[in-house]
C-alpha positions as CSV (number, residue, x, y, z in Angstrom):
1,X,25.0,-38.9,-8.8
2,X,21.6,-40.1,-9.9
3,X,19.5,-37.9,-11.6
4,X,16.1,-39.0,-9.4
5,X,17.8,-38.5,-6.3
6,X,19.0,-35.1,-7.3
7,X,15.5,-33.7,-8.9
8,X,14.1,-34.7,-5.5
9,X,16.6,-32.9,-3.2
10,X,15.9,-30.1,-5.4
11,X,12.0,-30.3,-5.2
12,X,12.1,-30.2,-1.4
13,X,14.5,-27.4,-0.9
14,X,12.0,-25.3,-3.5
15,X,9.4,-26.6,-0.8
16,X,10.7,-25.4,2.2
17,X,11.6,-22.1,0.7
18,X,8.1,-21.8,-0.3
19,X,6.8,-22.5,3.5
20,X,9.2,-19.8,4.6
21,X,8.4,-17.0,2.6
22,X,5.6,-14.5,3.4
23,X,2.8,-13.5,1.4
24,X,2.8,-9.4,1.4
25,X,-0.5,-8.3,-0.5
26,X,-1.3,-4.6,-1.0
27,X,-5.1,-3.3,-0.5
28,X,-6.3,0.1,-1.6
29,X,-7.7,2.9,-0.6
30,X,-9.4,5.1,-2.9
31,X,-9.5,8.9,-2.0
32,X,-11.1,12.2,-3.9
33,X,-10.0,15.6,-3.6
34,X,-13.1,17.0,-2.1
35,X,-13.3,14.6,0.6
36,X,-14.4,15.9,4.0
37,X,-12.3,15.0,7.5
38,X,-14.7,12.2,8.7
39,X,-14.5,10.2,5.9
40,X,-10.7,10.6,5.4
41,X,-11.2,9.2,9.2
42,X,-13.1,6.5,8.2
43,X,-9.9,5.9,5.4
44,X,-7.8,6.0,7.7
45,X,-9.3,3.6,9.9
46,X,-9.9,0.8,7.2
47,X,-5.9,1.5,6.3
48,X,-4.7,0.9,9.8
49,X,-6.7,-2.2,10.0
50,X,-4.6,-3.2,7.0
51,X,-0.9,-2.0,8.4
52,X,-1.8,-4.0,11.5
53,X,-2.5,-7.0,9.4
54,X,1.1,-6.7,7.4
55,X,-0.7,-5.5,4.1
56,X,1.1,-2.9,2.0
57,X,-1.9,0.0,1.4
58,X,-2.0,1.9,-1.9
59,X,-3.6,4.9,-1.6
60,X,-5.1,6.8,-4.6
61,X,-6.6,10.2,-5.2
62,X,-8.4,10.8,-8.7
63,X,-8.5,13.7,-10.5
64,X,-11.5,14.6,-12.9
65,X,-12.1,17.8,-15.0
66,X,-10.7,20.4,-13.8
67,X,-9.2,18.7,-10.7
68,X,-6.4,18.4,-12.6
69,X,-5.1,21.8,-12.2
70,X,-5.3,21.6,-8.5
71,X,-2.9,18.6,-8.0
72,X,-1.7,20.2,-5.0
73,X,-5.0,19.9,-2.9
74,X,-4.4,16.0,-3.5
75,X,-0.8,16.4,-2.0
76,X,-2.9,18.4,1.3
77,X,-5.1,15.4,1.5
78,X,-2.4,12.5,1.5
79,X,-0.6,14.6,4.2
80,X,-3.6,14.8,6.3
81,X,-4.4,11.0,5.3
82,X,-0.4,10.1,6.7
83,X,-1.1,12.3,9.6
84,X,-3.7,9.9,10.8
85,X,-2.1,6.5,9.8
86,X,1.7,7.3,10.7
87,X,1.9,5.8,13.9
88,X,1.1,2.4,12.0
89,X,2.8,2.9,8.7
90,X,5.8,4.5,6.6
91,X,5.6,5.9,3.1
92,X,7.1,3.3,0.7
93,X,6.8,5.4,-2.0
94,X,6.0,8.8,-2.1
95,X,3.1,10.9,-3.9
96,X,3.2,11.1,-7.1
97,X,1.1,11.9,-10.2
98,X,0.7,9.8,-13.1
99,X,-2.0,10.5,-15.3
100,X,-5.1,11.4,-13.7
101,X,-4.2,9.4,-10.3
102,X,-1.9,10.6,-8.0
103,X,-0.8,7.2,-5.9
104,X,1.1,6.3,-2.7
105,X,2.5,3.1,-1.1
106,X,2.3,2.7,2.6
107,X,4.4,-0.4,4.3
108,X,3.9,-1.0,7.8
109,X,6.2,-0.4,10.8
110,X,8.7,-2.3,11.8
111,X,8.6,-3.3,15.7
């Protein structure tokens, strides 16, 4: 077999495997502790808009001070936060705290 020939049956398979795949990019969406129900609204909107559009959304809460001892209020928020998105989206991955931030990863629905 010649070694051109093969190099460029190789080349154009990697080039139609790269038409066919999808590009999946995740957005975020940064949330506090002390954040009141309109602007979690507001959060919620901008992250649908993102689900609709085929975007992964990470959503972060960060804790400062003394915040850190109330982990638990961020775990009320994200609730309330998937309350309002999960008609659009599924949790990926859970809650959970690392360091200061507590993060989750929302994928959207499958039709």
């Amino acid at each position: 077999m010649n070694y051109e020939k093969y190099l460029y049956e190789k080349n154009k398979k990697m080039k139609e495997a790269k038409k066919n795949q999808k590009v999946v990019s995740i957005k975020e969406v940064k949330l506090s502790a002390t954040i009141e129900e309109h602007d979690i609204d507001i959060k919620a909107n901008n992250a649908k808009r993102f689900l609709e559009k085929e975007n992964k959304v990470k959503v972060s809460i960060r804790f400062r001070g003394r915040q850190n001892n109330y982990t638990s209020v961020g775990n009320e928020v994200f609730n309330l936060f998937l309350s309002k998105v999960g008609d659009v989206g599924v949790v990926e991955k859970p809650a959970k705290l690392e360091g200061n931030n507590m993060i989750m990863i929302l994928a959207p629905k499958k039709q």
